[in-house]
C-alpha positions as CSV (number, residue, x, y, z in Angstrom):
1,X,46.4,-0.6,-85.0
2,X,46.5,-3.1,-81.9
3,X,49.0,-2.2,-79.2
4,X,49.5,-3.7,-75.3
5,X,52.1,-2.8,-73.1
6,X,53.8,-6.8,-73.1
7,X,53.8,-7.4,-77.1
8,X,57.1,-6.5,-77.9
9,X,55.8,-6.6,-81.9
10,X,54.9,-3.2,-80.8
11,X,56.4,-0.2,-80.0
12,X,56.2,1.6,-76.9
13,X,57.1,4.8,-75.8
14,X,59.2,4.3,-72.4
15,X,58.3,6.9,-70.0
16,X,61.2,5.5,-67.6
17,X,62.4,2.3,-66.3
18,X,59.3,1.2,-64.5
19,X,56.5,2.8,-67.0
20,X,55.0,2.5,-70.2
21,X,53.0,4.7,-71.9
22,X,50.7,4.0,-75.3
23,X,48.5,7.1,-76.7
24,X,46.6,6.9,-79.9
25,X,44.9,10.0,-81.5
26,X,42.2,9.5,-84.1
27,X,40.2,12.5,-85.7
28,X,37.1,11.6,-83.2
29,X,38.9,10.9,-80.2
30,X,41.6,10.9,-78.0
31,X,43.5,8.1,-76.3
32,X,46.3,7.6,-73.5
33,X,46.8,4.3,-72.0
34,X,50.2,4.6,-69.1
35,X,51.0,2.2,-66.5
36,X,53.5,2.2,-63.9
37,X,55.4,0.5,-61.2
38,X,54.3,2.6,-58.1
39,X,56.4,3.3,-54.8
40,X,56.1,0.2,-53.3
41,X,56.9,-3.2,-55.6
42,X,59.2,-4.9,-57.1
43,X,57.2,-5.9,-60.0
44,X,54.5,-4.1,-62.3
45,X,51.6,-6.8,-62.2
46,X,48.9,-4.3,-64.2
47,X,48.8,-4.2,-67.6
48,X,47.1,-2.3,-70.7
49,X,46.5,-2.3,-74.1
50,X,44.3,-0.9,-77.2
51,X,43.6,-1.5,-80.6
52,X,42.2,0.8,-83.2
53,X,39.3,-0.4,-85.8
54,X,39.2,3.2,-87.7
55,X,38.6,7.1,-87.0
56,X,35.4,6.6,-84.8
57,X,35.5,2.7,-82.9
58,X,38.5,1.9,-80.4
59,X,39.0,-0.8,-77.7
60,X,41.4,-0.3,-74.9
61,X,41.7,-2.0,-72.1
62,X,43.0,-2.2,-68.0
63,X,44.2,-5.2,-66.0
64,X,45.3,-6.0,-62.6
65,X,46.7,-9.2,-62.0
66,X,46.3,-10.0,-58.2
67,X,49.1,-9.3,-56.0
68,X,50.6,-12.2,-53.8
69,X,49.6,-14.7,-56.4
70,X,51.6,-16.7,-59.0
71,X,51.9,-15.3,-62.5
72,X,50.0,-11.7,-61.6
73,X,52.1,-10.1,-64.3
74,X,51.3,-12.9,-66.5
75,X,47.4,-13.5,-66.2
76,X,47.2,-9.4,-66.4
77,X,49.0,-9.7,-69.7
78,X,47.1,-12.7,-71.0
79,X,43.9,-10.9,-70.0
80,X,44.8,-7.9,-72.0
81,X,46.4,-9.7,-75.4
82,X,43.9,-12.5,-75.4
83,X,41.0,-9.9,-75.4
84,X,42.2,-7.6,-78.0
85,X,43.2,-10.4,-80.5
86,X,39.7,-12.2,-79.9
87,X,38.0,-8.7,-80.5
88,X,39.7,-7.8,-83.5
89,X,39.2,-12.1,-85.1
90,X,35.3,-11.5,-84.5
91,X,32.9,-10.7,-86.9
92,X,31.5,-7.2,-87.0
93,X,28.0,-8.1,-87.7
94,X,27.7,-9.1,-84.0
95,X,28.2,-5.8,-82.8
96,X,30.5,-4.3,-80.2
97,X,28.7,-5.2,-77.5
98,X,28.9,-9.3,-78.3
99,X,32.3,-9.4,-80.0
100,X,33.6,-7.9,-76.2
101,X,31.8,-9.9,-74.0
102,X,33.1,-13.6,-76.3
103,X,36.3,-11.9,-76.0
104,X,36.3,-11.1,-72.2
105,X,35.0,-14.8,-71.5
106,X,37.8,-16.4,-74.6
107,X,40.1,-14.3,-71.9
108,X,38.4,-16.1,-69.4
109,X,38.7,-19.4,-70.4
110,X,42.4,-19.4,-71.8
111,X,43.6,-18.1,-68.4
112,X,42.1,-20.6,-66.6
113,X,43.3,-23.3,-68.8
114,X,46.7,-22.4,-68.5
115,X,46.7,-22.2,-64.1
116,X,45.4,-25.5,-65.0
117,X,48.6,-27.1,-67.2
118,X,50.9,-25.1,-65.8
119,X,51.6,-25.8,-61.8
120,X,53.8,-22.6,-61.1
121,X,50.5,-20.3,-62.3
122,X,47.8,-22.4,-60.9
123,X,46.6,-19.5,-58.2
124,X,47.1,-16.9,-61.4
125,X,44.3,-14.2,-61.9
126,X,43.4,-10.8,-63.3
127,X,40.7,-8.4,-62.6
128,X,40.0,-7.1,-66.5
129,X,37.6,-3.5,-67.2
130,X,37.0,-3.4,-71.1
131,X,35.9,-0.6,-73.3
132,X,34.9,-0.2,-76.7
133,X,33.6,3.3,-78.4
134,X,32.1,2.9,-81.4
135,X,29.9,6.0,-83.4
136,X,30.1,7.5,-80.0
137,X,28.9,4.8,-77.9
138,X,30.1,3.3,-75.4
139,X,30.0,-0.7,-74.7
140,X,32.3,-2.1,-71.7
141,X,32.8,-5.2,-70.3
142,X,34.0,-5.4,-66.5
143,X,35.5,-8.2,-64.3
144,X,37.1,-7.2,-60.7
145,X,38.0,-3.7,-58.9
146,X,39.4,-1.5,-62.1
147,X,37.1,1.2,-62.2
148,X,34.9,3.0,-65.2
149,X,34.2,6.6,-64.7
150,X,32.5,9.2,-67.0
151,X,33.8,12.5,-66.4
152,X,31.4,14.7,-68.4
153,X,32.1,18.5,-67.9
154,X,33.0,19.1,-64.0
155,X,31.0,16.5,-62.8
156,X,32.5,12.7,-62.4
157,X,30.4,9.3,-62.1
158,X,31.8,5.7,-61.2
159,X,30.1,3.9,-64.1
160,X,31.7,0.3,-62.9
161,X,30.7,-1.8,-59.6
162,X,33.5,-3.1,-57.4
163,X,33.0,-6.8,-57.3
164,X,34.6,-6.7,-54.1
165,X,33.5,-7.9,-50.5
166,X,33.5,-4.2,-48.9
167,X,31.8,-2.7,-52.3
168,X,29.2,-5.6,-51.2
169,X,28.7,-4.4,-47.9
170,X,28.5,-1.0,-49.3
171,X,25.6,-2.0,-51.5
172,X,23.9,-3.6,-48.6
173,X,24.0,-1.0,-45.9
174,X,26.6,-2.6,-43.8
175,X,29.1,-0.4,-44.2
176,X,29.6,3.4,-45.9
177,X,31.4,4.3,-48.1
178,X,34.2,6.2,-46.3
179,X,34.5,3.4,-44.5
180,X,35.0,0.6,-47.1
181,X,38.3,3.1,-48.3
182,X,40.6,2.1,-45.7
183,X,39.1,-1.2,-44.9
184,X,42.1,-3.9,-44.7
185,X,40.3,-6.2,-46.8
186,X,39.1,-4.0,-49.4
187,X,40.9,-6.0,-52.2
188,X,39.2,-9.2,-51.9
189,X,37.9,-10.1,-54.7
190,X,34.4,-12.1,-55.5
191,X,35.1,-11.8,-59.0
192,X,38.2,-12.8,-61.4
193,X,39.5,-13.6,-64.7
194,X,41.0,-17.2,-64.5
195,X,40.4,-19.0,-60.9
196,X,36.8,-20.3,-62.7
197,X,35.8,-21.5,-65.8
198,X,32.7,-19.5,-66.0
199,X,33.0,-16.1,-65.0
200,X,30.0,-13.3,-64.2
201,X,31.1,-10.7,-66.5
202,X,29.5,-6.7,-66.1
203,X,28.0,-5.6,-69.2
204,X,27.6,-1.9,-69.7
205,X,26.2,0.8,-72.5
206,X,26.1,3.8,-72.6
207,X,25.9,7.0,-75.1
208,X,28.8,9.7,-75.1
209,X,28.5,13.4,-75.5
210,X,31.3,15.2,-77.6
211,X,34.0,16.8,-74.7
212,X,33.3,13.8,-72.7
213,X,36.1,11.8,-70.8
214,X,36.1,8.5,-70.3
215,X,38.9,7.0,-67.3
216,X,39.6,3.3,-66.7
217,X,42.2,2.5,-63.6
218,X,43.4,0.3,-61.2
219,X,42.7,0.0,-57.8
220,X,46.3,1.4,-57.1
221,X,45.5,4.9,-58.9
222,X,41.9,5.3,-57.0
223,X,43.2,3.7,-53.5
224,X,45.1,7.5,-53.0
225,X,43.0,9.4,-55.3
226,X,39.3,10.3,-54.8
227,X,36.8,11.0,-57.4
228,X,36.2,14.5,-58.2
229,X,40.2,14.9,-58.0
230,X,40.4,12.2,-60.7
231,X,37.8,14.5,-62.3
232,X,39.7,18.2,-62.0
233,X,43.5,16.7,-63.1
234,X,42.0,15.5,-66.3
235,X,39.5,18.2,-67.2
236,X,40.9,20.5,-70.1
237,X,44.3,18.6,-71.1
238,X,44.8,16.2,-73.4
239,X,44.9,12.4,-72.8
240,X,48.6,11.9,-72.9
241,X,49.1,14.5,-70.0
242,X,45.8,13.8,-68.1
243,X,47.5,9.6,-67.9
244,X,51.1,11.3,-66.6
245,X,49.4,13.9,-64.2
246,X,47.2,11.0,-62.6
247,X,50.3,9.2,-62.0
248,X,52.5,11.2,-61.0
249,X,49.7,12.6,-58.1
250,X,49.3,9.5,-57.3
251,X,52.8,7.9,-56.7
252,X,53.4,11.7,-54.9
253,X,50.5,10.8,-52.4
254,X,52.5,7.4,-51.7
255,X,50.6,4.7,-53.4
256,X,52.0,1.4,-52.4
257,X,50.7,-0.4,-55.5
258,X,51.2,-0.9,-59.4
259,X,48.7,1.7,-61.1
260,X,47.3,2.0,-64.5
261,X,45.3,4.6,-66.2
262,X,43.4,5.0,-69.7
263,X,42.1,8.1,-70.3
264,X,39.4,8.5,-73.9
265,X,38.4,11.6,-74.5
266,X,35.2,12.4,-76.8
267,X,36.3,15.2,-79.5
268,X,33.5,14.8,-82.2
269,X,30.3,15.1,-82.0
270,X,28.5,12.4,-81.5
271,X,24.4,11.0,-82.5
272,X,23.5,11.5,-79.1
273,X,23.9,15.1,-79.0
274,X,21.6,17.5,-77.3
275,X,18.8,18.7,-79.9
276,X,19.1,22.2,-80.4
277,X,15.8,24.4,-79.3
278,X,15.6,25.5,-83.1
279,X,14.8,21.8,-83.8
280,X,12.7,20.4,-81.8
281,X,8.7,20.1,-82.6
282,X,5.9,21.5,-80.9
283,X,4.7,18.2,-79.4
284,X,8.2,17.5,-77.7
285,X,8.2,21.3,-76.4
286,X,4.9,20.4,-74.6
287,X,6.0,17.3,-73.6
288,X,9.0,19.0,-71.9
289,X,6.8,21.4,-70.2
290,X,3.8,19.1,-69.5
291,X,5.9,16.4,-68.3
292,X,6.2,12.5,-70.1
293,X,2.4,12.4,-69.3
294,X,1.4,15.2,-71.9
């Protein structure tokens, strides 16, 4: 199953005239993808999408095409269509991990082909964060400000960096982090899909736990909420209503941009379980107590 919220082949569930919302749920997982208009534009210039490869391996996928450029809504779409379809054409003996990074950079490379043939989109870009769950890992690929958390139990982590010029300064002690939130030029970008040929793409891996949530969303969603809120309005609903709560908080607090949410959330057990103290040996019981040295 391959869905994204500007394929018309498609259907999609309209929440109302300015949002769309796409949910898939497999027998391992749970999925919600929902992106809106927001209080303040004319135009929705985010953009999501998933597709499905069986019960246990999933791709979905945010976008944000930069404001005040040509074609935002466009790139943002291309980002999203482009990487699903290259996903889904790769072999699977590369693995998850290679098949998305080839189809972030195919994403990449056919957005910045087209600003090049096409003077109204020239300036056209999209920030693109990537997931793939596969036998309960996790592989992403990440290109801009959307942000990756893991939300595992009550406690919420921002798996993603901002490539952004404040998240810079953040990194290098020149500003804090409370600080860099209502910085005016907290949207600059250092890294995008489509303005260069070659792009520094984020690679990340990771293992997931069963009851795990995984959130992806744009800068418009995070801009008005923090963290650990993101963290308590989805913890103990499904996907589908953890999506519309985030949005609907967040237009409430007065968000002035488009916003787009994917919430994934871990229902089977996974290989990376916990062992059981029933199971494990004598030699790893002394190594927990010893230490790694034992």
């Amino acid at each position: 199953m391959y869905q994204s919220a500007t394929n018309s082949c498609y259907s999609l569930e309209l929440m109302d005239s300015s949002s769309q919302s796409q949910s898939a749920a497999e027998s391992q997982f749970d999925l919600a993808l929902l992106s809106d208009i927001g209080n303040g534009r004319t135009a929705n210039e985010d953009c999501c999408g998933y597709s499905i490869e069986g019960p246990g391996a999933v791709l979905f996928a945010v976008a944000d095409g930069l404001g005040g450029f040509d074609g935002g809504a466009i790139a943002s779409a291309l980002a999203i269509d482009v990487t699903l379809q290259a996903y889904r054409e790769s072999p699977p003996e590369w693995g998850a991990a290679k098949r998305l990074y080839r189809a972030v950079v195919q994403a990449n490379i056919e957005l910045h082909s087209k600003a090049l043939f096409i003077p109204d989109l020239r300036r056209m870009a999209s920030t693109l964060t990537a997931v793939v769950v596969e036998n309960g890992t996790l592989k992403a690929a990440h290109v801009g400000d959307c942000r990756l958390y893991l939300a595992r139990r009550e406690r919420i982590t921002q798996i993603s960096q901002d490539h952004t010029l404040v998240a810079e300064q953040v990194k290098r002690g020149l500003m804090t982090a409370e600080d860099a939130r209502a910085h005016p030029e907290r949207s600059i970008l250092l890294r995008n899909l489509g303005h260069e040929l070659i792009v520094s793409v984020a690679r990340i891996s990771m293992p997931l736990l069963q009851g795990d949530r995984v959130i992806v969303c744009s800068d418009g969603l995070y801009d008005v909420l923090r963290d650990q809120e993101i963290e308590q309005l989805t913890r103990g609903i499904d996907a589908a209503a953890a999506c519309r709560i985030l949005i609907d908080t967040a237009n409430q607090r007065g968000t002035t941009d488009n916003l787009t949410c994917a919430v994934f959330r871990m229902l089977a057990e996974t290989p990376h379980q916990p062992k059981p103290a029933a199971v494990i040996g004598w030699r790893e019981r002394l190594r927990n107590f010893f230490g790694t040295g034992a």
